[in-house]
C-alpha positions in Angstrom: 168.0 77.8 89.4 164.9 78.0 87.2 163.2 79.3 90.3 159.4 77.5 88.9 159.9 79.0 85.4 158.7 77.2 82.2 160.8 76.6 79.4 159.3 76.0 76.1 162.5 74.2 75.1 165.7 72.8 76.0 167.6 74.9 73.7 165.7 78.0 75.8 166.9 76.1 79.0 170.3 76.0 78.4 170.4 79.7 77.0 168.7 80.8 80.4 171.4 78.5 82.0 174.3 80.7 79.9 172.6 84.0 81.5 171.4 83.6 84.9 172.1 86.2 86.4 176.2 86.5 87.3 175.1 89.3 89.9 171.7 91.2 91.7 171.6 94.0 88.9 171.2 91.3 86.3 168.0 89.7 87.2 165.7 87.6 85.6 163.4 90.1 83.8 166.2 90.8 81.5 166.7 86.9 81.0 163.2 86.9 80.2 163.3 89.3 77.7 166.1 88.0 75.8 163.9 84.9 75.9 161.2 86.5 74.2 163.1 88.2 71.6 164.8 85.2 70.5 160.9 83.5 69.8 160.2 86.3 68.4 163.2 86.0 65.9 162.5 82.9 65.0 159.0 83.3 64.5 160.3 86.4 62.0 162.3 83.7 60.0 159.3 81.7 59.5 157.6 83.5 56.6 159.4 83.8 53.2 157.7 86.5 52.1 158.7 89.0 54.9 162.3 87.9 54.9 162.2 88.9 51.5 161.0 92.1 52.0 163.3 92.3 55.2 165.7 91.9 52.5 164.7 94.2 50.1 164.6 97.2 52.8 167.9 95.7 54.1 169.3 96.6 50.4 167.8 99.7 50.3 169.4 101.2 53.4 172.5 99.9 52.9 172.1 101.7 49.1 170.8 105.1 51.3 173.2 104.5 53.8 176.3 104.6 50.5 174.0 107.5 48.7 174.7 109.8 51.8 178.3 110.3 51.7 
């Protein structure tokens, strides 16, 4: 199934498990890319001060987002 990939982790294992792909059109590159954005989401999490400003600038669109009606 893995067809020689490397996982990093078994939690990445089981989510590539969940999306192999259910047809041709859905093929591994997209699997990959899912994989990647997930690291990269958790790497975002990591650093307290830029989920506080991911924060702030979350706050401050929703306010713009109110503002513009």
């Amino acid at each position: 199934m893995t067809d020689g990939r490397f996982f990093r982790s078994l939690s990445e294992l089981i989510v590539a498990a969940v999306m192999a792909p259910p047809h041709p059109a859905y093929g591994w590159d997209e699997v990959d890319r899912r994989l990647a954005y997930r690291r990269a989401s958790k790497k975002r999490a990591a650093d307290p001060v830029k989920k506080a400003a991911r924060k702030r600038q979350k706050k401050a669109r929703a306010i713009q987002r109110r503002s513009g009606k």
